[in-house]
N, C-alpha and C positions, 0 to 999 in steps of 0.2 A: 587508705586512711582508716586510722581504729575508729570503732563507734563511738568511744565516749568522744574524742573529738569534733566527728561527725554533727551530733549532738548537740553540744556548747556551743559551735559555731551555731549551728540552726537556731538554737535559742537567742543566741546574741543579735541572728539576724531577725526574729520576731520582735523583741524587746525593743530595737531599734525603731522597726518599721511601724509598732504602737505607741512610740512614743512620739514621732514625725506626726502621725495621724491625733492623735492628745493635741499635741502641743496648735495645731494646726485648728483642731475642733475651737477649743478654747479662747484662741483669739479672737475666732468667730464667731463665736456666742458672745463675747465682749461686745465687739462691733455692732452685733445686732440690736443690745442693751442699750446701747449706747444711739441708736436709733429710734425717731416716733414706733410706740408699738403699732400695730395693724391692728383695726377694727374688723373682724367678720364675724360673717355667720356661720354654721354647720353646714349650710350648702357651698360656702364658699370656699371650703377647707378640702385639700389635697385627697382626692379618692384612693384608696389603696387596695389593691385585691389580696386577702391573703388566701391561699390553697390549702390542702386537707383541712381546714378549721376545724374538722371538728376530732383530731388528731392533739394528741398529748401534749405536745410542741407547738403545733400552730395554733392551736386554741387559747393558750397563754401570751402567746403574739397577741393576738386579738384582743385579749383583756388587758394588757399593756398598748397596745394603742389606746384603745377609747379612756385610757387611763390619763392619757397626755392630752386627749381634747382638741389634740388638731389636728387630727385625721377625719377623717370617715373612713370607715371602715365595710371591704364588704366580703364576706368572706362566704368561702366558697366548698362545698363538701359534696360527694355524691350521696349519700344513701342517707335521706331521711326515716326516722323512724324508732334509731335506735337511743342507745343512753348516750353516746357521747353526742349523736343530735338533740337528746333534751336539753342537756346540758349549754349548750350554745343556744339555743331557742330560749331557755331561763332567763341567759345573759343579754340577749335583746327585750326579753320583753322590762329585763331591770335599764337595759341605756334609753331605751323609746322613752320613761319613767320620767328619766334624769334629762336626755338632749335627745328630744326625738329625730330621729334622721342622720344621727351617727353612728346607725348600725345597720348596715341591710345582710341578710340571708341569702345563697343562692344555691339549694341544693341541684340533685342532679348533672354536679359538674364529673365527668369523668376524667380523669389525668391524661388518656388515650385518646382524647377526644378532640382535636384542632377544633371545630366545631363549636365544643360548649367551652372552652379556653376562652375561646374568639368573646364568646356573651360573656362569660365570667370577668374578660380584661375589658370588657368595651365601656371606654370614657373615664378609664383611670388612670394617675398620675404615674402609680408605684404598683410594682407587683412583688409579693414576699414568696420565692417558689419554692415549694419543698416537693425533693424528687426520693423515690422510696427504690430499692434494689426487692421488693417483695411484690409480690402479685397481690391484691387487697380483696374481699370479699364482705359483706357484711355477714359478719358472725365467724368470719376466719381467713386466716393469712395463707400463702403457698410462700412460704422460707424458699430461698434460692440461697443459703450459703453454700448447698454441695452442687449449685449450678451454676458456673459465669456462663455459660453460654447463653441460658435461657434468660438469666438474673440482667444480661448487660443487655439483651435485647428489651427485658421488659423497662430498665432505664432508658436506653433510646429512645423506646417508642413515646415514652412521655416529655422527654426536652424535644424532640422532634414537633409534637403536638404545640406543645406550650413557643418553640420559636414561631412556627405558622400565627398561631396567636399575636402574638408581641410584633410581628412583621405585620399584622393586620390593624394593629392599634400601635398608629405613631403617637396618641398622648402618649403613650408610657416611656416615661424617660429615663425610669430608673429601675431596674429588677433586685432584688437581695436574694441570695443565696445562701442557707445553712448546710455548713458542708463540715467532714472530718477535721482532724490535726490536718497542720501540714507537717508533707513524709520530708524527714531530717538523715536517712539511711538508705535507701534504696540508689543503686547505683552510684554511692558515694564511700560508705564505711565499707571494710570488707567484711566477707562474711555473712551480709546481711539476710532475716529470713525474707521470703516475700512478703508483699502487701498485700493485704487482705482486698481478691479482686473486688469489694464494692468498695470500697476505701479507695482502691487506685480509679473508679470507675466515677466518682463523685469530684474524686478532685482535679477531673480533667474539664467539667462540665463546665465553671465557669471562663475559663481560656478561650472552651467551644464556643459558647454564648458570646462572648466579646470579640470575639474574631467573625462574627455572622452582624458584625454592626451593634449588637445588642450593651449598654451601659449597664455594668454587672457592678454591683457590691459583694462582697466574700467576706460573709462571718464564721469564720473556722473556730467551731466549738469542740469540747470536749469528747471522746467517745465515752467517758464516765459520767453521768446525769447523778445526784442525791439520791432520785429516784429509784434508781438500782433496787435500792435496797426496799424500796416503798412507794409504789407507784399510785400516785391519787391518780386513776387515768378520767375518770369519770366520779360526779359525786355518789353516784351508784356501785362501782365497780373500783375497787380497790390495785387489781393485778392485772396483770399483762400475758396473758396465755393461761393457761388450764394445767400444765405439770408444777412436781413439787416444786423444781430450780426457780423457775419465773416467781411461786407464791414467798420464796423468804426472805424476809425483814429482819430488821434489828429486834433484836427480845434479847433479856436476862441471860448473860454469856455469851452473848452468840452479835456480832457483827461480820455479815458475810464479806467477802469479796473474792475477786478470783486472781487479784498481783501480789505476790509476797508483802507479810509484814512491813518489811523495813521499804519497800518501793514509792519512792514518789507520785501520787497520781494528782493530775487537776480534774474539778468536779465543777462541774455547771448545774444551776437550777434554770428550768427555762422559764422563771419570771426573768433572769438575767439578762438571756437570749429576748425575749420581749423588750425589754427597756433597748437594750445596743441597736433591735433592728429599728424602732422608732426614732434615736438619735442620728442612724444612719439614714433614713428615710427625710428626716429633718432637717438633715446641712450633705446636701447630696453634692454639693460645690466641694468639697468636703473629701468624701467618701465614695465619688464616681469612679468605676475602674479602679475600683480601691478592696485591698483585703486586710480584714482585722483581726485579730485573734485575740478571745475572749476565754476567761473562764472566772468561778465563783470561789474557788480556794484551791490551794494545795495541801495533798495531806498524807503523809503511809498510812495504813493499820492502826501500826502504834498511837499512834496520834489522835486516829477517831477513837478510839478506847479513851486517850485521856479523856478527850473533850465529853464524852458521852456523860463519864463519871463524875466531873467535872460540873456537868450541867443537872447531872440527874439529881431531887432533890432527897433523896428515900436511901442512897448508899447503896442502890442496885448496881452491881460489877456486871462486868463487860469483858467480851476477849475478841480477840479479831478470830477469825475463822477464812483459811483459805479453801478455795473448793480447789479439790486436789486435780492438778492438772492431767495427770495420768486416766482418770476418770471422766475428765473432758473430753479426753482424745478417745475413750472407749465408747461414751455413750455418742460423740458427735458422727460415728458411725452406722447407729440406727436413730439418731434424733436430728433435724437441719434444726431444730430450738438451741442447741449446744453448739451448733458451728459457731454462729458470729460470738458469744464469750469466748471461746477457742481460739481464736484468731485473734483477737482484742489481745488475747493478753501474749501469744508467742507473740504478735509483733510489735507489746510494749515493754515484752520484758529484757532483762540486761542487753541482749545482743541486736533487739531492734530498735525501733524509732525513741523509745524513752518518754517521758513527760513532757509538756509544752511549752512550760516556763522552768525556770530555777528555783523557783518557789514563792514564797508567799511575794516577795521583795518584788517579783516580775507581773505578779501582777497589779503594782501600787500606781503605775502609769491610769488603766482601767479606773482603780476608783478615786481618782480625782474627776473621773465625768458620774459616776456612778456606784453609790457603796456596793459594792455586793451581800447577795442572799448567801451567809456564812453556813455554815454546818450547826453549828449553837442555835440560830435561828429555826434551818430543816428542825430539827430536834425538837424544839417548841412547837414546830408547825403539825408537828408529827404523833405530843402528845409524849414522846421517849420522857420526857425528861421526868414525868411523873408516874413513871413506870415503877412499881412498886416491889422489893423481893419476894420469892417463893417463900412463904414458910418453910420451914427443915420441918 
């Protein structure tokens, strides 16, 4: 089978499978309308553990729950101390403010740890897992993109941990997972490149988990985040690594990315990811043993240029800027910071897996539960739009 085939059918098969699960949500949100509301309190609301909180993604989890009210929330991080634990320590002491006791703390949880998993899930309803292909340090990563050997052990050893866990706490009836695209090419289109082994190594994870008994949720997000370009990781800390590649943003000419102009990409903001795990978490009748696939727009190059210009109010121009793949491939030879972009884009571009919807149209199923965080918005969030030009 050709790729683009390949492809179209895959997307066809998504569009459908979000659109069953929509249409399925919705009627049950009706029914539940249509029911006495429930009176409770904060102790009596669904305990949720989310992991890494205090991680760029699950920390947004976190504020999108306590944002819906009917959670508790307890989230879970090892290494106090640093910014991104100020940052989540802020955000508790503003929810204790608002509802006290819909936010608990629990540092010191290790991902390797059955152990402190065990504490971190003990007496809760939901678990939000997020499992990383990198070895974590405070104050620094060990990149495993030029190691699946070492990369898929250090993944084991934390669903290994974390099922011990969840086998020890039978409250927990419901896990969610944030995992890659699902792969549309691999063993199907000819010619295809490989999968990026943490890519094929995540999306095997939740099959694993629900074949060991465990009720998995599958939010299959984006591997292109807004953020790319501008990572708020911390209110302190702006970037994401210490080389030039990780510090570049949108500025005056310059919109980077690493897929050709004219390529279709879908882009997630993970307030996004925050909201769908919360709906998934909330109609678990629903979305049990269930996968969704989510994203916050589609868009080429071309397009974030309009939009930029578009939105900017000052007549500041814009160009897309591809980082040249050729120099990917040279530097991911002495940098593992340059694999995982490397990889991202051979196996998104023409000959591999492709985009995840058809475009803007696929994912209109998604915002009848939830508008999406647009790129106009990022752009505002971000300050772009009153970005002012150079004098000549």
């Amino acid at each position: 089978m050709d790729r683009d085939t390949a492809v179209r059918l895959g997307q066809e098969a998504i569009q459908a499978n979000n659109r069953r699960l929509v249409d399925a949500l919705l009627a049950r949100r009706a029914a539940r309308q249509r029911a006495a509301a429930l009176v409770d309190t904060p102790a009596q609301r669904p305990l949720v553990a989310v992991t890494c909180a205090t991680g760029w993604e699950c920390y947004a989890i976190v504020e999108e729950l306590l944002q819906t009210r009917r959670f508790r929330v307890r989230a879970s991080y090892r290494t106090p101390g640093t910014q991104a634990a100020a940052r989540l320590e802020a955000l508790h002491t503003r929810a204790e403010a608002e509802v006290p006791g819909l936010l608990q703390l629990q540092p010191g949880v290790d991902m390797n740890s059955a152990e402190a998993l065990t504490r971190a899930f003990d007496g809760c309803d939901g678990v939000v897992l997020y499992n990383t292909a990198n070895t974590s340090r405070a104050g620094g990563v060990t990149n495993h993109g030029n190691d699946p050997v070492g990369g898929r052990a250090v993944v084991m050893r934390q669903v290994s941990a974390a099922l011990a866990a969840l086998r020890a706490n039978p409250s927990v009836r419901q896990v969610v997972t944030l995992i890659f695209p699902t792969d549309k090419v691999t063993g199907i289109a000819d010619d295809a490149p490989p999968i990026p082994w943490w890519i094929d190594q995540k999306l095997r994870l939740s099959d694993f988990l629900r074949g060991q008994g465990i009720t998995v949720t599958t939010l299959h997000r984006p591997a292109y985040y807004y953020a790319m370009h501008r990572v708020d990781y911390t209110a302190q800390a702006h970037y994401r690594g210490d080389s030039r590649l990780s510090r570049t943003m949108i500025g005056e000419g310059n919109i980077p990315g690493i897929t050709p102009p004219d390529f279709l990409v879908n882009w997630v903001d993970v307030r996004d990811v925050g909201k769908w795990v919360g709906t998934c978490l909330e109609f678990p009748e629903v979305f049990a043993n269930e996968s969704l696939s989510i994203a916050s727009s589609a868009h080429t190059g071309h397009e974030l240029v309009e939009i930029a210009e578009r939105c900017n109010r000052h007549g500041t121009r814009f160009a897309y800027r591809q980082f040249p793949m050729w120099l990917m491939q040279v530097l991911a030879r002495f940098s593992e910071e340059v694999v995982y972009p490397l990889r991202y884009a051979q196996w998104y571009h023409a000959r591999g897996n492709g985009y995840d919807f058809a475009g803007s149209a696929g994912l209109a199923d998604l915002a009848r539960v939830h508008a999406p965080w647009s790129f106009e918005r990022e752009l505002e969030f971000w300050g772009i739009n009153d970005l002012k030009p150079a004098r000549k």
